[in-house]
BADREN-469140 format. One record per residue (C-alpha): residue number from 1; residue in three letters; x, y, z negated. Coordinates in nm, 2 decimals. Layout:
# residues N
{r NUM,'Ala',{X,Y,Z}}
...
***
This chain:
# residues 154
{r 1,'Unk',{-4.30,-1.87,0.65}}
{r 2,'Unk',{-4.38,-1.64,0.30}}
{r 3,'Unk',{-4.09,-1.55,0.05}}
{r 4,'Unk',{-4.21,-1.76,-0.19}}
{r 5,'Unk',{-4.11,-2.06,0.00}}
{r 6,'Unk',{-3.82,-1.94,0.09}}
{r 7,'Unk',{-3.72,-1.86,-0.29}}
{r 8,'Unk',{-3.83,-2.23,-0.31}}
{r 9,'Unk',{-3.64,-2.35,-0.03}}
{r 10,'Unk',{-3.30,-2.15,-0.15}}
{r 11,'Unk',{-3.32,-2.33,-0.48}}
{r 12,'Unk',{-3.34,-2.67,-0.37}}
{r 13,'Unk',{-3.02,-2.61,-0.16}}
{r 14,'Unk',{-2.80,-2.46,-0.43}}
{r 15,'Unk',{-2.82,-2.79,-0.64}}
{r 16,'Unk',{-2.80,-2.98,-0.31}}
{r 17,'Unk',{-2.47,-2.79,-0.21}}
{r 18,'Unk',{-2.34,-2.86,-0.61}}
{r 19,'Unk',{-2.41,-3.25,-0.63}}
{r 20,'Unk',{-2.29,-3.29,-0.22}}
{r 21,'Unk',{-2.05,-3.06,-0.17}}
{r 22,'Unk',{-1.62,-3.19,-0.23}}
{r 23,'Unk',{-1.34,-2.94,-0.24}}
{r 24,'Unk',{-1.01,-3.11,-0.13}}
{r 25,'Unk',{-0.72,-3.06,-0.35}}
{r 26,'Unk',{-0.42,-3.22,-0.43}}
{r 27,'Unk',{-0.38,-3.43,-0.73}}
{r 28,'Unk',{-0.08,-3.53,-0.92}}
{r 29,'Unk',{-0.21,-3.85,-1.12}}
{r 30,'Unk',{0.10,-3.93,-1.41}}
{r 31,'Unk',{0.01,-4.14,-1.74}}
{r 32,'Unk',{-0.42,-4.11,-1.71}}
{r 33,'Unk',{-0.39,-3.74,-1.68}}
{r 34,'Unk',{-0.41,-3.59,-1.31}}
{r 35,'Unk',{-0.33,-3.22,-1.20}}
{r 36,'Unk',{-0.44,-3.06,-0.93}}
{r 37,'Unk',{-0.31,-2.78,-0.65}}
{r 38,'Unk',{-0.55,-2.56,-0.49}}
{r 39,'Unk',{-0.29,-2.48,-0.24}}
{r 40,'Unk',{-0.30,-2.67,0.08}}
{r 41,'Unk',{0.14,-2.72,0.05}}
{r 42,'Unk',{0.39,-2.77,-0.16}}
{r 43,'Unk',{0.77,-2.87,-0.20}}
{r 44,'Unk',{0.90,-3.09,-0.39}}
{r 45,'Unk',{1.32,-3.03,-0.48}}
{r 46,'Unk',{1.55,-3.24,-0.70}}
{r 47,'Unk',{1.91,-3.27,-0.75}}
{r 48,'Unk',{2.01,-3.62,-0.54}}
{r 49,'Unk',{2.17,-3.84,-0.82}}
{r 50,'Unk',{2.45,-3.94,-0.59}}
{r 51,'Unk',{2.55,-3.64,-0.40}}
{r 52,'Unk',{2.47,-3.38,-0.70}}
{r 53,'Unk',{2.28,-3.13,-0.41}}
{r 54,'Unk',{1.97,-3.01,-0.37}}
{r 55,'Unk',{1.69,-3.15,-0.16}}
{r 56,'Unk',{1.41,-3.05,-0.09}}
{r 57,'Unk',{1.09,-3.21,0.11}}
{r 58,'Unk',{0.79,-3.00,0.22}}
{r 59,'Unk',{0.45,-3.15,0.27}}
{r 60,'Unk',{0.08,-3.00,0.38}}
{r 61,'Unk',{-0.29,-3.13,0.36}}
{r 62,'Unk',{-0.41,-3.26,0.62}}
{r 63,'Unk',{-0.77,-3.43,0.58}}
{r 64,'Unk',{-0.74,-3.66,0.33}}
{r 65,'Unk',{-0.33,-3.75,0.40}}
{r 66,'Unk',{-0.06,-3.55,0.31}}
{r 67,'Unk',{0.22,-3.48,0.59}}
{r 68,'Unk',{0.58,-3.43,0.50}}
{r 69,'Unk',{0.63,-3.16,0.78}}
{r 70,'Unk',{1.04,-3.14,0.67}}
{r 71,'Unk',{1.28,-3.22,0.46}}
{r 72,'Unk',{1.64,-3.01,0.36}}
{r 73,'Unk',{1.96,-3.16,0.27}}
{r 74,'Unk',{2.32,-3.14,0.27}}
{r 75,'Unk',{2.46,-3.51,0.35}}
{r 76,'Unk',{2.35,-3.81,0.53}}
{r 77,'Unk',{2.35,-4.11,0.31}}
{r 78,'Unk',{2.11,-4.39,0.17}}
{r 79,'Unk',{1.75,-4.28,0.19}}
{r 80,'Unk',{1.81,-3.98,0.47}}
{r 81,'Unk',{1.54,-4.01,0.72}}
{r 82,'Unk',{1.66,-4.08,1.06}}
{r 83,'Unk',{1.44,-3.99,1.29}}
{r 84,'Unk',{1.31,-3.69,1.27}}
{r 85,'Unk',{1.46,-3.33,1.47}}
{r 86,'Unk',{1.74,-3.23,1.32}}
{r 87,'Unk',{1.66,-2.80,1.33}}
{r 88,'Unk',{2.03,-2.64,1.36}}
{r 89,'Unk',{2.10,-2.36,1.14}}
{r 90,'Unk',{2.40,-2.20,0.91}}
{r 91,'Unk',{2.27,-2.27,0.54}}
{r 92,'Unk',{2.45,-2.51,0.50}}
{r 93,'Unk',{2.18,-2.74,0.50}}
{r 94,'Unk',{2.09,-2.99,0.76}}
{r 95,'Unk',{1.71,-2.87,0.83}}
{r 96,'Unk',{1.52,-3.17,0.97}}
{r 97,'Unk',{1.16,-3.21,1.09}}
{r 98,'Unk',{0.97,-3.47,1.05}}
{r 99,'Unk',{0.60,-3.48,1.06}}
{r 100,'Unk',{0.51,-3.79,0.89}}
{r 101,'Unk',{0.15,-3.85,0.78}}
{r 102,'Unk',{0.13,-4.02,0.43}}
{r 103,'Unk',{-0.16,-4.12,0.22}}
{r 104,'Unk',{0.04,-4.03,-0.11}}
{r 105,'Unk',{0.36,-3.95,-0.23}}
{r 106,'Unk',{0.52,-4.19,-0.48}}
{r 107,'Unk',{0.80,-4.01,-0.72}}
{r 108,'Unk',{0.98,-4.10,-1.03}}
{r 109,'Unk',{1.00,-3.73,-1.22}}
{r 110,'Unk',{1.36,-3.74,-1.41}}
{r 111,'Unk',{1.51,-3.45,-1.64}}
{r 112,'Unk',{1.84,-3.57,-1.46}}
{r 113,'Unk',{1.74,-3.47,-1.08}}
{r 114,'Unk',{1.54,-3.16,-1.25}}
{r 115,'Unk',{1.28,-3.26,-1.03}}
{r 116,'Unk',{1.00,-2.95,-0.93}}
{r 117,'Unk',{0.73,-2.89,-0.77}}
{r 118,'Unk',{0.67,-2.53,-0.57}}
{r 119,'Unk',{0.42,-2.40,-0.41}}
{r 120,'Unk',{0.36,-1.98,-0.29}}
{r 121,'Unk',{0.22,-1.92,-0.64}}
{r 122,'Unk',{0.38,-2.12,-0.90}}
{r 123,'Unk',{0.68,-2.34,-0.97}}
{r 124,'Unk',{0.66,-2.66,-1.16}}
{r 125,'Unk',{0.88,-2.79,-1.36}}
{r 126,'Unk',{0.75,-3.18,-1.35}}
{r 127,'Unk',{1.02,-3.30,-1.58}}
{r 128,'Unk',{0.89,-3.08,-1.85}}
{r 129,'Unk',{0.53,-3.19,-1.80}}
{r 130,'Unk',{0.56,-3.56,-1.75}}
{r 131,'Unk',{0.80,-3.77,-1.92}}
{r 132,'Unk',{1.16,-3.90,-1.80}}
{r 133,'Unk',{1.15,-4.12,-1.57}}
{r 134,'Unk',{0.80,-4.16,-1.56}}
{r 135,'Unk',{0.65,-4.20,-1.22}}
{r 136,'Unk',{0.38,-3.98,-1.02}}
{r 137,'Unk',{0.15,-4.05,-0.77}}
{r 138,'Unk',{0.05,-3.73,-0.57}}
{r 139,'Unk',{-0.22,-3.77,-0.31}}
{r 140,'Unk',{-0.57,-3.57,-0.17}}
{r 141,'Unk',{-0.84,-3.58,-0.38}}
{r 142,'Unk',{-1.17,-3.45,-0.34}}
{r 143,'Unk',{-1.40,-3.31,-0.58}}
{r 144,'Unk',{-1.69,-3.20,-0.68}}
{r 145,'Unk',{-1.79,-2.78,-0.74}}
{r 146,'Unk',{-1.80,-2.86,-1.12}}
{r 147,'Unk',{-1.48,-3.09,-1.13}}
{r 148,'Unk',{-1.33,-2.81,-0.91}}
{r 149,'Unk',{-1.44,-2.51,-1.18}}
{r 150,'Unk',{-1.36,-2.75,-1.48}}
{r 151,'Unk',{-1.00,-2.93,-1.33}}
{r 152,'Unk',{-0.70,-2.91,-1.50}}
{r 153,'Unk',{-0.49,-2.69,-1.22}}
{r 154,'Unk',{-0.14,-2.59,-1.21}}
***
């Protein structure tokens, strides 16, 4: 096969690889307006509105679900998973595993609980960028080079 062919043949892939090609990220849809993560985890921390402790829930990409892989608290009480490993340790927290595959995690952000999102680069404040009380979907989405290179990220 001659070069010039080939030239030909590299630029009908490129556009082929740009229309085709998804990136999975994680979205955080809130009020018409979705974020997204580039990182493949995250956790999410808040102040329980009971207890007045921290607690924080870790999750990870997996395909197009998102899987809590654990969860950190201080108490047992309403809304404490119960089935997961409990992980000893001498925090003070009880460290529990849980490995539960979800296609998206509902939340309602409050300014009260202080809730945040983390991740190895950044942390989120989420009460500051949605509004109180205001709920968040958070899911896998995938998209497109040019969605990827245009998205709003955090």
């Amino acid at each position: 096969m001659n070069s010039k062919w080939m030239k030909w043949g590299a630029w009908l892939i490129v556009p082929f690889f740009f229309l085709f090609f998804k990136l999975p990220v994680i979205g955080l849809e809130a009020d018409n307006t979705v974020y997204y993560l580039k990182e493949p985890a995250f956790q999410l921390k808040w102040i329980h509105s009971v207890e007045k402790e921290e607690w924080f829930e870790t999750y990870e990409r997996h395909g197009s679900k998102l899987m809590l892989t654990d969860t950190l608290f201080k108490t047992f009480g309403a809304g404490t998973p119960s089935d997961g490993e409990v992980i000893r340790n001498q925090d003070g927290f009880v460290h529990m595993k849980v490995e539960r595959k979800m296609d998206e995690v509902n939340l309602a952000v409050s300014k009260d609980a202080e809730t945040r999102l983390e991740t190895k680069e950044a942390v989120i404040p989420l009460y500051e960028l949605v509004d109180h009380h205001e709920n968040l979907r958070i899911s896998v989405h995938y998209l497109h080079v040019w969605e990827y290179l245009g998205g709003k990220f955090l």
